[in-house]
LOSE-806851 format. One line per field, with one value per atom (N, C-alpha, C, O, CB): x, z, y; residue in one letter; atom name; residue number from 1. Coordinates in Angstrom, 1 decimal. Glycine has a CB too. Layout:
BEGIN
u	X;...
w	Z;...
v	Y;...
code	A;...
site	CA;...
pos	NUM;...
//
This chain:
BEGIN
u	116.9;117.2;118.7;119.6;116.9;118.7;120.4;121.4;121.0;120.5;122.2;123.3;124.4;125.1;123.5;124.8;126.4;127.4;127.0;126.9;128.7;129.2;130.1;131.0;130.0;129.6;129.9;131.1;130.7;128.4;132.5;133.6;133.9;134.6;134.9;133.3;134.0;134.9;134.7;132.2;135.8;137.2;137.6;137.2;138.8;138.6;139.3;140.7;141.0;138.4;141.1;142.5;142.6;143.6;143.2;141.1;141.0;140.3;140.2;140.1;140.0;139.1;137.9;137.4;138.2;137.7;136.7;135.2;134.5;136.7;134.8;133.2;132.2;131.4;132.9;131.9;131.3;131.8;132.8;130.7;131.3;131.6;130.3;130.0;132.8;129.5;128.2;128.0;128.7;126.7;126.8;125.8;124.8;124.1;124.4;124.9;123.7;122.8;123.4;124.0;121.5;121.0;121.0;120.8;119.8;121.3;121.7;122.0;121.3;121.1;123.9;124.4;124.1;123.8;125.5;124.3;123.9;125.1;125.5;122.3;125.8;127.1;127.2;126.4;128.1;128.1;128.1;129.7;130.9;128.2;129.1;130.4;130.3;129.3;130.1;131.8;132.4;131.4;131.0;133.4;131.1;129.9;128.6;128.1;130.1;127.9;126.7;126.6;127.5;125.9;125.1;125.2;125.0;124.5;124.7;125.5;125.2;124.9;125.1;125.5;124.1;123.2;124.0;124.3;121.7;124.2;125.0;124.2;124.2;126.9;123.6;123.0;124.3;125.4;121.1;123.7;124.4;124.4;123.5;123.5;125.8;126.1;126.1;125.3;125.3;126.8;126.7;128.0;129.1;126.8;128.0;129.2;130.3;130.0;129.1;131.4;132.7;133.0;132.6;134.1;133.8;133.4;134.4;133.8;131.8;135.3;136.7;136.0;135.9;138.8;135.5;135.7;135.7;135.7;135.1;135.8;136.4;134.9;134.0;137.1;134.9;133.7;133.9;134.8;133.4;132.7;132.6;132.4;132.4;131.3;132.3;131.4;130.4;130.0;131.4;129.4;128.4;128.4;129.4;128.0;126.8;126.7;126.8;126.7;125.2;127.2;126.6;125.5;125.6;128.4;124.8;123.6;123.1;122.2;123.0;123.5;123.2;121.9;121.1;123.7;121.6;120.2;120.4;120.6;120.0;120.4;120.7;119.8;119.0;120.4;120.3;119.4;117.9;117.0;120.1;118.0;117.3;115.7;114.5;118.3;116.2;115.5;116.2;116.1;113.5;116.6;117.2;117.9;118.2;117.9;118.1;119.1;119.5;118.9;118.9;121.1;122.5;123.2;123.7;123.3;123.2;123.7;125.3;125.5;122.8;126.2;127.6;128.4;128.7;128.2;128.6;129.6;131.2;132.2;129.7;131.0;132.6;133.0;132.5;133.1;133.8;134.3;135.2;135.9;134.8;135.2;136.0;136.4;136.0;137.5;137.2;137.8;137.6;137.3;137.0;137.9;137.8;136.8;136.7;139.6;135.8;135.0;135.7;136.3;133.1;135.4;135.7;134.4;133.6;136.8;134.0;132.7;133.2;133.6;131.1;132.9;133.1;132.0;131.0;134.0;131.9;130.5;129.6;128.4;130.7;130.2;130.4;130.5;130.2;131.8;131.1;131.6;132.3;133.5;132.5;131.9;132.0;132.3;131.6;131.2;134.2;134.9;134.8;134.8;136.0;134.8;134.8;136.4;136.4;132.9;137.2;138.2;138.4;139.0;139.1;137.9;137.4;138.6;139.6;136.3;138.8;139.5;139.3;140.1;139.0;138.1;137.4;136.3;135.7;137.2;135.5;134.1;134.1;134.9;133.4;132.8;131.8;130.6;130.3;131.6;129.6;128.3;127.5;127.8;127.8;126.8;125.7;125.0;124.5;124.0;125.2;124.5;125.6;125.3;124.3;126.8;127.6;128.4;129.4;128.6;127.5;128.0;127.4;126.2;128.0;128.4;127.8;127.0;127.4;128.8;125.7;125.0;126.2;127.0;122.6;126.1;126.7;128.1;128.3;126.7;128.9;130.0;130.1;130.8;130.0;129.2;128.9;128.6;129.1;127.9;127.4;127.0;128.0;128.1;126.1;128.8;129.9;130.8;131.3;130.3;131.4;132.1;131.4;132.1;132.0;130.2;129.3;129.8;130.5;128.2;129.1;129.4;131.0;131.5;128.8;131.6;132.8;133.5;134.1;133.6;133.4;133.3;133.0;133.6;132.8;131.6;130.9;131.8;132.4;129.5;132.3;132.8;134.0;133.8;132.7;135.0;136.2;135.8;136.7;136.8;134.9;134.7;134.6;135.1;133.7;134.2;134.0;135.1;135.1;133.5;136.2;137.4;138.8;139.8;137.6;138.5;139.4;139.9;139.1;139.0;141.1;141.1;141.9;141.4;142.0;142.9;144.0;143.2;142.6;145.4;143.2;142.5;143.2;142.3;143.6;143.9;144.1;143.5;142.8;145.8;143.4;142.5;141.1;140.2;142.6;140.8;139.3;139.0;137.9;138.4;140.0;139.7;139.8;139.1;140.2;140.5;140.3;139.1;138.6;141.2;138.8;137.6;136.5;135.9;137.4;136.3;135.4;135.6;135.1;134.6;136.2;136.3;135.8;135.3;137.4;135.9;135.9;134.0;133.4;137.1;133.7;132.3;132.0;131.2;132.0;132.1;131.3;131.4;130.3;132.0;132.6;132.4;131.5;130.9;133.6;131.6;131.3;129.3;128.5;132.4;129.1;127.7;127.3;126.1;127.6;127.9;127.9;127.5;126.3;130.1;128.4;128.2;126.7;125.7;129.6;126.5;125.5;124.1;123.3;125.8;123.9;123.0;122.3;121.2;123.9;123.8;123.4;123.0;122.3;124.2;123.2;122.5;121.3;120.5;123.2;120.8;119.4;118.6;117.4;119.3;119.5;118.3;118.4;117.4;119.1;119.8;119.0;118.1;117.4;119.9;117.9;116.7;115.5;114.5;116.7;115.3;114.2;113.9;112.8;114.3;114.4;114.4;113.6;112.8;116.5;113.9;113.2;112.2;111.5;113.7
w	90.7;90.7;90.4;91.0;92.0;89.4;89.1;90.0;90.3;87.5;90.4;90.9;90.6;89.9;91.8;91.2;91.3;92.5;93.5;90.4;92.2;93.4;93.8;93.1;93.6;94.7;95.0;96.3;97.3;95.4;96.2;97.0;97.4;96.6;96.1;98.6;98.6;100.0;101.1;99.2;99.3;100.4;100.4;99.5;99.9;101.5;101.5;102.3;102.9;102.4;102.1;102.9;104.5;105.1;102.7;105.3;106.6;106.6;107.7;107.5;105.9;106.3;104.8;103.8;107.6;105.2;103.9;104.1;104.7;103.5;103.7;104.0;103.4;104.2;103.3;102.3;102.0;101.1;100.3;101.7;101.2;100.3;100.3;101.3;100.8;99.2;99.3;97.9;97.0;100.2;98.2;96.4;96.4;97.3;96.1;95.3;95.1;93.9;92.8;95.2;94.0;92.5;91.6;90.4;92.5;92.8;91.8;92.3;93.2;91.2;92.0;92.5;91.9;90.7;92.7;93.0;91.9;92.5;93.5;92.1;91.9;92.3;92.1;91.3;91.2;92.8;92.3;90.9;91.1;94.1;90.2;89.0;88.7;88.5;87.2;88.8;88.2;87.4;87.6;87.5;86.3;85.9;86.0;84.9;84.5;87.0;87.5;88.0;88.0;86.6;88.8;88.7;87.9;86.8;89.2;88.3;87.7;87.8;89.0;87.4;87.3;87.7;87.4;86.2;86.8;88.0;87.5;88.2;89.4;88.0;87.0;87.5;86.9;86.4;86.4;87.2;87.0;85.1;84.3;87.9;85.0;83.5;83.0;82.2;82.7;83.1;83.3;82.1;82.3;84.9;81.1;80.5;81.1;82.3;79.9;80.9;81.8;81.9;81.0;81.0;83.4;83.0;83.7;84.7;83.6;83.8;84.8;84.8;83.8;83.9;86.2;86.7;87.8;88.9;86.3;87.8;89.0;89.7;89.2;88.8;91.2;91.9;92.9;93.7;92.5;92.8;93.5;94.6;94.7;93.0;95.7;97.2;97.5;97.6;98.0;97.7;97.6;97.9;98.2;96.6;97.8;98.7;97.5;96.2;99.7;98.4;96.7;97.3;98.3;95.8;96.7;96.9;96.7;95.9;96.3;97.4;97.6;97.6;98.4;98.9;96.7;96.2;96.9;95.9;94.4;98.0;98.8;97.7;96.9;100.3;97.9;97.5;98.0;97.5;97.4;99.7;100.6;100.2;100.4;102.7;99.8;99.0;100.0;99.8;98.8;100.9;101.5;100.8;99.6;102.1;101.3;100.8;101.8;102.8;99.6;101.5;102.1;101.6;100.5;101.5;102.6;101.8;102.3;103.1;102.9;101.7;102.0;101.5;100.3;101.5;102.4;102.0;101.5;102.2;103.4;100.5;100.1;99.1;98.2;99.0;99.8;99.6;98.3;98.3;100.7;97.4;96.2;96.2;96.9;96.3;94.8;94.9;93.2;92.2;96.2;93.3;91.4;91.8;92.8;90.6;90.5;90.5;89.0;88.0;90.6;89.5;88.6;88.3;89.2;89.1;86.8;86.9;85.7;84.6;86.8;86.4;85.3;84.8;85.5;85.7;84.3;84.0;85.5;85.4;82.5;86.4;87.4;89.1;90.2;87.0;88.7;90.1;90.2;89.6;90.9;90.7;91.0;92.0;93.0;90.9;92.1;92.9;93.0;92.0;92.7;94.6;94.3;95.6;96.8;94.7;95.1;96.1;96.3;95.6;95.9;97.6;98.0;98.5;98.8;98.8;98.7;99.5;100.9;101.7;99.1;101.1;102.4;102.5;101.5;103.0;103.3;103.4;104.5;104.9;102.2;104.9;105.9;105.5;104.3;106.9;106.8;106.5;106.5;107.2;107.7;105.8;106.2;107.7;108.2;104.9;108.1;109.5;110.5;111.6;109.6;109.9;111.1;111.0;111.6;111.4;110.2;110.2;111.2;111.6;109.1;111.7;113.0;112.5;111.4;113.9;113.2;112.0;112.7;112.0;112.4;113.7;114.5;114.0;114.3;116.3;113.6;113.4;111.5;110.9;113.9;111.3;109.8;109.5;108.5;109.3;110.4;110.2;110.3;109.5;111.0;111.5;111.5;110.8;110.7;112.2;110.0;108.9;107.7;107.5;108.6;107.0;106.5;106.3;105.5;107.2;107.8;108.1;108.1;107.6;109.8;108.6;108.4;106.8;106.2;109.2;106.3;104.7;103.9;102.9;104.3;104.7;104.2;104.4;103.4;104.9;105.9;106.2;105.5;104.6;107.6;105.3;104.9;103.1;102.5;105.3;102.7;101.4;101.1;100.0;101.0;101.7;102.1;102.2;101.6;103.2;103.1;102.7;102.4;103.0;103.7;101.0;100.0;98.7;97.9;99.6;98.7;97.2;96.4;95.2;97.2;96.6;96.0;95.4;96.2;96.8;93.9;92.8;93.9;94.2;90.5;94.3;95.0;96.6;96.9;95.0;97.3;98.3;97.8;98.5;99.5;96.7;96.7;96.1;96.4;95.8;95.1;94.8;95.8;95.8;93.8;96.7;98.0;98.9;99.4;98.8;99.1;99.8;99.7;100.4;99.7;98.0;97.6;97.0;95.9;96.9;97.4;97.5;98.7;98.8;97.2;99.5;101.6;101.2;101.5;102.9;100.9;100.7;99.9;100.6;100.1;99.0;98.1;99.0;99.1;96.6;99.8;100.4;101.7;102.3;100.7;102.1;103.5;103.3;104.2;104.4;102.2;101.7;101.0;101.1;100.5;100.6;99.8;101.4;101.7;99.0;102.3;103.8;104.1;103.9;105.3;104.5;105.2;104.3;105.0;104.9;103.0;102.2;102.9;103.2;100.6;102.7;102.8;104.0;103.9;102.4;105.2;106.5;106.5;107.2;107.4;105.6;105.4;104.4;104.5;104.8;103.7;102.7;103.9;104.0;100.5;104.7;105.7;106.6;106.9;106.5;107.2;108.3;107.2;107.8;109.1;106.1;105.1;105.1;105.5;103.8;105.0;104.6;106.1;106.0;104.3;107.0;108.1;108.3;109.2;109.2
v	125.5;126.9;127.0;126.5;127.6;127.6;127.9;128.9;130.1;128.7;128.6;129.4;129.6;128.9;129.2;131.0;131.1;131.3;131.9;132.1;130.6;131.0;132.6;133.2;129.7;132.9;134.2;134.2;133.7;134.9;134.7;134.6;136.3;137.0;133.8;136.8;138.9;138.4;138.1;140.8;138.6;139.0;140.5;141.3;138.2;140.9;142.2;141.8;140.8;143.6;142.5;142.4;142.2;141.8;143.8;142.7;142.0;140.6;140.1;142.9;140.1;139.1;138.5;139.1;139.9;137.1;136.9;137.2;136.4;135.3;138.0;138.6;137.5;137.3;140.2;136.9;136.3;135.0;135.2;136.9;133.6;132.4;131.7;131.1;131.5;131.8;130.7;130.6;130.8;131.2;130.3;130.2;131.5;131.8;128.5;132.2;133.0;133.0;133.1;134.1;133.0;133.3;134.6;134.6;133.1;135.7;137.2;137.8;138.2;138.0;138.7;139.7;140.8;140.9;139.6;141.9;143.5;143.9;143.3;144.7;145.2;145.1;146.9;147.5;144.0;147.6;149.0;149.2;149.5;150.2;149.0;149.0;150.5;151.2;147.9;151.0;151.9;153.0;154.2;151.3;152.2;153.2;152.6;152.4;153.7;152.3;151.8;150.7;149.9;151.8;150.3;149.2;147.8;147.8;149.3;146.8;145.0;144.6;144.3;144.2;143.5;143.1;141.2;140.9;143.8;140.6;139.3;138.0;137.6;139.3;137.7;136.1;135.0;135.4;135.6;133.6;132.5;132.5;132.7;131.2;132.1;131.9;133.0;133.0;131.0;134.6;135.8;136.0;135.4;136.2;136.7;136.9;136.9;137.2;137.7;136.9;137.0;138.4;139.2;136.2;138.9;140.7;141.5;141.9;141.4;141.8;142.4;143.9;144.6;142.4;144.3;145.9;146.6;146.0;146.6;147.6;148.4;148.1;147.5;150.5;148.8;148.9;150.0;150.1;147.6;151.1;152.5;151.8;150.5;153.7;152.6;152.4;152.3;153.5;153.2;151.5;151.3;149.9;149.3;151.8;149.1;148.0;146.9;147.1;148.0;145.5;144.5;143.3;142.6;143.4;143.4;142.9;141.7;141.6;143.4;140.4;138.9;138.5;138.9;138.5;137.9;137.1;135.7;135.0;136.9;135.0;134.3;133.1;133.5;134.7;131.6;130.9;130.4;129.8;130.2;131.1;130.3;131.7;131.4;130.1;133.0;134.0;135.5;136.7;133.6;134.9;135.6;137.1;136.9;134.7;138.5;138.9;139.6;139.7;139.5;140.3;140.2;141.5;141.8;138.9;142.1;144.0;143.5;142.7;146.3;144.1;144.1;145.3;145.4;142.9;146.0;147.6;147.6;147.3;148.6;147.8;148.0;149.5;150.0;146.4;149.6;150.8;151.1;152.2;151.0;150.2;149.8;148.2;147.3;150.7;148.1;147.0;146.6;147.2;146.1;145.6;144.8;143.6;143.0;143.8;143.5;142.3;141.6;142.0;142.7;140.6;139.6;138.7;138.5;138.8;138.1;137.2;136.6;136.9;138.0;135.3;134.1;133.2;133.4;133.3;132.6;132.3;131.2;131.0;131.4;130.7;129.7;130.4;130.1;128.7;131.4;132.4;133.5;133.6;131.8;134.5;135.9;136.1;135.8;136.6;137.2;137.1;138.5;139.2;136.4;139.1;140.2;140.9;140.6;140.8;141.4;142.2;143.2;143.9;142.2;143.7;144.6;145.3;144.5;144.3;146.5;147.5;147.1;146.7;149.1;147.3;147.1;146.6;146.9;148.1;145.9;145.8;144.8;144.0;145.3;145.1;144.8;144.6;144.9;145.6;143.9;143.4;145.0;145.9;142.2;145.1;146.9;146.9;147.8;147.1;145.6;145.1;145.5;145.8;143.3;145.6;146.3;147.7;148.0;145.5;148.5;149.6;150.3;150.2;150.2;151.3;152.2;153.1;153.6;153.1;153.5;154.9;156.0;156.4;155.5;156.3;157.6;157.8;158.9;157.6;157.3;156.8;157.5;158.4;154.9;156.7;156.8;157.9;158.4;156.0;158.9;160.4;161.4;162.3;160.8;161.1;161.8;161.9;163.0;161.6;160.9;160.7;161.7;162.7;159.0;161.5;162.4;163.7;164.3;162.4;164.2;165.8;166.1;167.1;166.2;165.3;165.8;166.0;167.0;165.0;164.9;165.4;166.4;166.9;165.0;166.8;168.3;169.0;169.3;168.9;169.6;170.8;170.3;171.1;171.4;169.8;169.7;170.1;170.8;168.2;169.8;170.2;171.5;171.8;169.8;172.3;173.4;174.6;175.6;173.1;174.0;174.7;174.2;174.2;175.5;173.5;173.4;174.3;174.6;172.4;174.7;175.6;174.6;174.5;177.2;173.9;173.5;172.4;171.7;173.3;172.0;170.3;169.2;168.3;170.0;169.1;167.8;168.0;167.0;167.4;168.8;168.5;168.6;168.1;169.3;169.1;168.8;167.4;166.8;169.9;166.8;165.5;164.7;163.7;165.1;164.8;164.1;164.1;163.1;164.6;165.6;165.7;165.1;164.4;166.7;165.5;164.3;163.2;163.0;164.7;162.4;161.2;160.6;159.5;160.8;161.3;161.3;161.5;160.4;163.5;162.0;162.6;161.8;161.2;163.9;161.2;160.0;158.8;158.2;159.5;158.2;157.1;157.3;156.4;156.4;158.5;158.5;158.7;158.6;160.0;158.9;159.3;157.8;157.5;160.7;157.3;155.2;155.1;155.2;153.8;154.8;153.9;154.5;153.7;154.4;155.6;156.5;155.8;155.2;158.3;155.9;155.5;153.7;153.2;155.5;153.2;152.2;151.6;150.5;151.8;152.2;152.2;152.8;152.3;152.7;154.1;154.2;153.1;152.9;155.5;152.4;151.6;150.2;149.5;151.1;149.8;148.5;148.7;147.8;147.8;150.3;150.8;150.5;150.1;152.7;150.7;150.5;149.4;149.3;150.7;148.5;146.8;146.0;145.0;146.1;146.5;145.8;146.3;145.8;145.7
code	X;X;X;X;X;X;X;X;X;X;X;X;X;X;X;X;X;X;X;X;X;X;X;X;X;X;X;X;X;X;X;X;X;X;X;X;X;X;X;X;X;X;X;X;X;X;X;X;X;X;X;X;X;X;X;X;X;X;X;X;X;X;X;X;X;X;X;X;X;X;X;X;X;X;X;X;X;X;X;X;X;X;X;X;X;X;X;X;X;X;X;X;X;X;X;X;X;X;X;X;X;X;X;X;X;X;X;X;X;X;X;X;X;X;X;X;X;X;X;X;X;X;X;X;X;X;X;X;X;X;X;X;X;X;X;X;X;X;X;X;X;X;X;X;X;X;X;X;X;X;X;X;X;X;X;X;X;X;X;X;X;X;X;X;X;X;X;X;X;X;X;X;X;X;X;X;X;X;X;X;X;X;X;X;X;X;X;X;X;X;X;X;X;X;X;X;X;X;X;X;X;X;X;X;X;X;X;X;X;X;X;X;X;X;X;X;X;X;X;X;X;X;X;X;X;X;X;X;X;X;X;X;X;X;X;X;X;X;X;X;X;X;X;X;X;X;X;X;X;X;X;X;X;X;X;X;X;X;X;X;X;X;X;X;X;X;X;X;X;X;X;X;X;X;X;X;X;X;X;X;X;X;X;X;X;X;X;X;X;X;X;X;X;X;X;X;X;X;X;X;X;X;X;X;X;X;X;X;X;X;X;X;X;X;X;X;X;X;X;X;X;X;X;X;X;X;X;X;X;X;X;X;X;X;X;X;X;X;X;X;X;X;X;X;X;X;X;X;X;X;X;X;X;X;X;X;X;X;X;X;X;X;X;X;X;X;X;X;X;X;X;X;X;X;X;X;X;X;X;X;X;X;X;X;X;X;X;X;X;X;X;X;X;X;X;X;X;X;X;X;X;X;X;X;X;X;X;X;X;X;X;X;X;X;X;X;X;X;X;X;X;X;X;X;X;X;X;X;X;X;X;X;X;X;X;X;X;X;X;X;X;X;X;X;X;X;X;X;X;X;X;X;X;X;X;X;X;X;X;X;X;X;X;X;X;X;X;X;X;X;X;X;X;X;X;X;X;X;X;X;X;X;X;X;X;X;X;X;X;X;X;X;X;X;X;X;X;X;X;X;X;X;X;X;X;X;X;X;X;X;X;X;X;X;X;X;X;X;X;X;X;X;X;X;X;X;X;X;X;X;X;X;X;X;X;X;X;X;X;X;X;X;X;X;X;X;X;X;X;X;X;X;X;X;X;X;X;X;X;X;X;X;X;X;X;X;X;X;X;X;X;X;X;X;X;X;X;X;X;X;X;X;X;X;X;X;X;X;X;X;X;X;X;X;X;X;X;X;X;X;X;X;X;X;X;X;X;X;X;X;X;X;X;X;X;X;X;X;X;X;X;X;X;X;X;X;X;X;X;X;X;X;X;X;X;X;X;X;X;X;X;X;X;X;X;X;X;X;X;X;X;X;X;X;X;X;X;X;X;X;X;X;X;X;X;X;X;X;X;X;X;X;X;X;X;X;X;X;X;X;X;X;X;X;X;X;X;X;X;X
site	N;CA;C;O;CB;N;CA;C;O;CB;N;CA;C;O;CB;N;CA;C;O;CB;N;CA;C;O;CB;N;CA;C;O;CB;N;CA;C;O;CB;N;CA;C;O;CB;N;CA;C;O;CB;N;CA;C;O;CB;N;CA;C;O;CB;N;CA;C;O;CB;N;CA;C;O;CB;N;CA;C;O;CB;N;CA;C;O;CB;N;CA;C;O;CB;N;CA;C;O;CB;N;CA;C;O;CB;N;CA;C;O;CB;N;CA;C;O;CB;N;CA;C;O;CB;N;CA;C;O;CB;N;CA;C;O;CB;N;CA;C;O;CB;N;CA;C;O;CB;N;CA;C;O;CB;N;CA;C;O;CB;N;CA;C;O;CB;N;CA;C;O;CB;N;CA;C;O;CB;N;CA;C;O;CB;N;CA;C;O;CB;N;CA;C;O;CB;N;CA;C;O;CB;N;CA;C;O;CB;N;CA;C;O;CB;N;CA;C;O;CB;N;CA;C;O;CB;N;CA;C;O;CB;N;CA;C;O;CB;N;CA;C;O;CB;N;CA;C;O;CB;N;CA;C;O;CB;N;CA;C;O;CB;N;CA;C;O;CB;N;CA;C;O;CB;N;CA;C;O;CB;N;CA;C;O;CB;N;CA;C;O;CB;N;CA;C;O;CB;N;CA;C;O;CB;N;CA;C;O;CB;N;CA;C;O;CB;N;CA;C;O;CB;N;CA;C;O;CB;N;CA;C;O;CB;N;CA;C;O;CB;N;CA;C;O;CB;N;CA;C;O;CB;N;CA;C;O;CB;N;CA;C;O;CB;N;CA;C;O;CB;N;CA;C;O;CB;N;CA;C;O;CB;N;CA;C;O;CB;N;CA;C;O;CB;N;CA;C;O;CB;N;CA;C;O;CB;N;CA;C;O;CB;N;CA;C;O;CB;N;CA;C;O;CB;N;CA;C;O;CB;N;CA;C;O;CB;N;CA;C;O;CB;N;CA;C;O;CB;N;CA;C;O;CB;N;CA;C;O;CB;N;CA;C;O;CB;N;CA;C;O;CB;N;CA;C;O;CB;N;CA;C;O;CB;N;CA;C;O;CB;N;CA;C;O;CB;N;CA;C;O;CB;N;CA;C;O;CB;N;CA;C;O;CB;N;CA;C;O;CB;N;CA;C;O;CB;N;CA;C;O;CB;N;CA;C;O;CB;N;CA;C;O;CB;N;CA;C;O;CB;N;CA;C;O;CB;N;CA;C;O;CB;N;CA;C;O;CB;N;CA;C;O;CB;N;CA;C;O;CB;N;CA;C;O;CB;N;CA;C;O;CB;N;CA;C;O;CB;N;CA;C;O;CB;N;CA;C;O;CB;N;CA;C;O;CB;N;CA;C;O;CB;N;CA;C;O;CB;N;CA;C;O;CB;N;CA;C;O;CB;N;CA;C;O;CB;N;CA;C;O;CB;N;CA;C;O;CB;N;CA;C;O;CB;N;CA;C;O;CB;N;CA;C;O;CB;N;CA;C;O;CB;N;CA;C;O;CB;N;CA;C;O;CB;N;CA;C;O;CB;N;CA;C;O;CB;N;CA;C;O;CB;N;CA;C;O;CB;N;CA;C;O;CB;N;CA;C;O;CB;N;CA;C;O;CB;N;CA;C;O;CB;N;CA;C;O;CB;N;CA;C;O;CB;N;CA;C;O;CB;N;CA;C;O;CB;N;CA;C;O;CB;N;CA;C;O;CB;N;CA;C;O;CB;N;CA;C;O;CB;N;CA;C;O;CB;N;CA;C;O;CB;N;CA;C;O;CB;N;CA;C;O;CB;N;CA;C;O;CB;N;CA;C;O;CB
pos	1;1;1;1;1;2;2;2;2;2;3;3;3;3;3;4;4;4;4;4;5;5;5;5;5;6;6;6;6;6;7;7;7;7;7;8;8;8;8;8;9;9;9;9;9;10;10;10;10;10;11;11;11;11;11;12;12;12;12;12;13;13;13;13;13;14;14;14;14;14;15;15;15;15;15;16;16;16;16;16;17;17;17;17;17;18;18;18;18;18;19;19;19;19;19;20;20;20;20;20;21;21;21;21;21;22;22;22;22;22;23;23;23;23;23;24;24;24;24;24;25;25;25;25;25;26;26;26;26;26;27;27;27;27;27;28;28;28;28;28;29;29;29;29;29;30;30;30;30;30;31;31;31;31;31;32;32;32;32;32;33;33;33;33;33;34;34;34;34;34;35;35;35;35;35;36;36;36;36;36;37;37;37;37;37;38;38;38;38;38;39;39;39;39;39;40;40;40;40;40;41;41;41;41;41;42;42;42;42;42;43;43;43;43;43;44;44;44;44;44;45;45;45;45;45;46;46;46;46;46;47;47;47;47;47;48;48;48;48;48;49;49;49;49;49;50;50;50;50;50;51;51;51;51;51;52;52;52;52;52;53;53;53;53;53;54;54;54;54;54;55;55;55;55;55;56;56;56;56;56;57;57;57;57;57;58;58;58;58;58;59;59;59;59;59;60;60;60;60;60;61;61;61;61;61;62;62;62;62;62;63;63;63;63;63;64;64;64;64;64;65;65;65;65;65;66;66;66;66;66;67;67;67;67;67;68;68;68;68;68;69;69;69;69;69;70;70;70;70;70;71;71;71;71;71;72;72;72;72;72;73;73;73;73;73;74;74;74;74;74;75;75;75;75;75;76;76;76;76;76;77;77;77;77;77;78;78;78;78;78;79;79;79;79;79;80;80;80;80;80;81;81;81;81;81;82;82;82;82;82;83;83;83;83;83;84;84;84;84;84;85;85;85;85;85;86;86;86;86;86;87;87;87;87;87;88;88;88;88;88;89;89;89;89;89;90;90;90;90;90;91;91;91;91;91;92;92;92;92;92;93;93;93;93;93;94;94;94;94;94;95;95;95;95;95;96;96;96;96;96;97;97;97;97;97;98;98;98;98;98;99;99;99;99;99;100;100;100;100;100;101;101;101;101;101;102;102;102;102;102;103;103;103;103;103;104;104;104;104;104;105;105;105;105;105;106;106;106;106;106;107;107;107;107;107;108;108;108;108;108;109;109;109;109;109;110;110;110;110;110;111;111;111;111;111;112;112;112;112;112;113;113;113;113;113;114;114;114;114;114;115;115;115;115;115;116;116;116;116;116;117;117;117;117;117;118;118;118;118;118;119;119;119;119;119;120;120;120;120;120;121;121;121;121;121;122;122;122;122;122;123;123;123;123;123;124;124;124;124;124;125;125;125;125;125;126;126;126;126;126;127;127;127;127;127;128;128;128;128;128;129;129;129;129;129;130;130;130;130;130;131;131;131;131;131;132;132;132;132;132;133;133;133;133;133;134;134;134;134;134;135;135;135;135;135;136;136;136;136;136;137;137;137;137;137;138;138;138;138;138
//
């Protein structure tokens, strides 16, 4: 079975280092799909999860909240802003974040608090998602 090696760090800590047979990734403008021997590929990455195809067949949700991927034909590096396992996100924690986004969206007038706002609202709705798609998975 062919693999690649897969390295996601952030500035707290190294979240993942193994072999995988297929990452999916949330890129800037969609998702990616990156097997082994994958064209070479520099880009941004939205919030949202990236998706470990374990060799053992296992798979591996991991939340990051941005960052740059890198893919080379051998190994895919991903540098994250932030991230964690989707296994350790708080739901209550995470809903609250949510709702609070809402209402802050809500009463914005000025272009820079609303592009803020929603940015607060897109990540905080990436995390939330992704704790509904790991309650799916089990």
């Amino acid at each position: 079975m062919s693999t690649i090696q897969l390295e996601i760090v952030s500035a707290e800590r190294d979240i993942f280092s193994g072999q995988a047979t297929m990452v999916v990734a949330p890129g800037k403008d969609g998702d990616l799909g990156i097997a082994p021997k994958h064209t070479p590929l520099l880009t941004t990455l939205r919030p949202g999860d990236i998706e470990v195809h374990k060799t053992e067949g296992d798979i591996e949700y991991i939340y990051v909240t941005g960052g740059i991927l890198e893919v080379q034909p051998h190994i895919v590096t991903v540098l994250a802003d932030s991230a964690q396992h989707v296994s350790e996100l708080d739901e209550e924690a995470v809903l609250k974040a949510k709702n609070d986004a809402e209402e802050a969206l809500k009463g914005v007038s000025k272009k820079e608090e609303l592009e803020h706002a929603q940015a607060q609202l897109a990540e905080a709705a990436a995390r939330y998602n992704s704790i509904k798609r790991l309650k799916g998975k089990k």
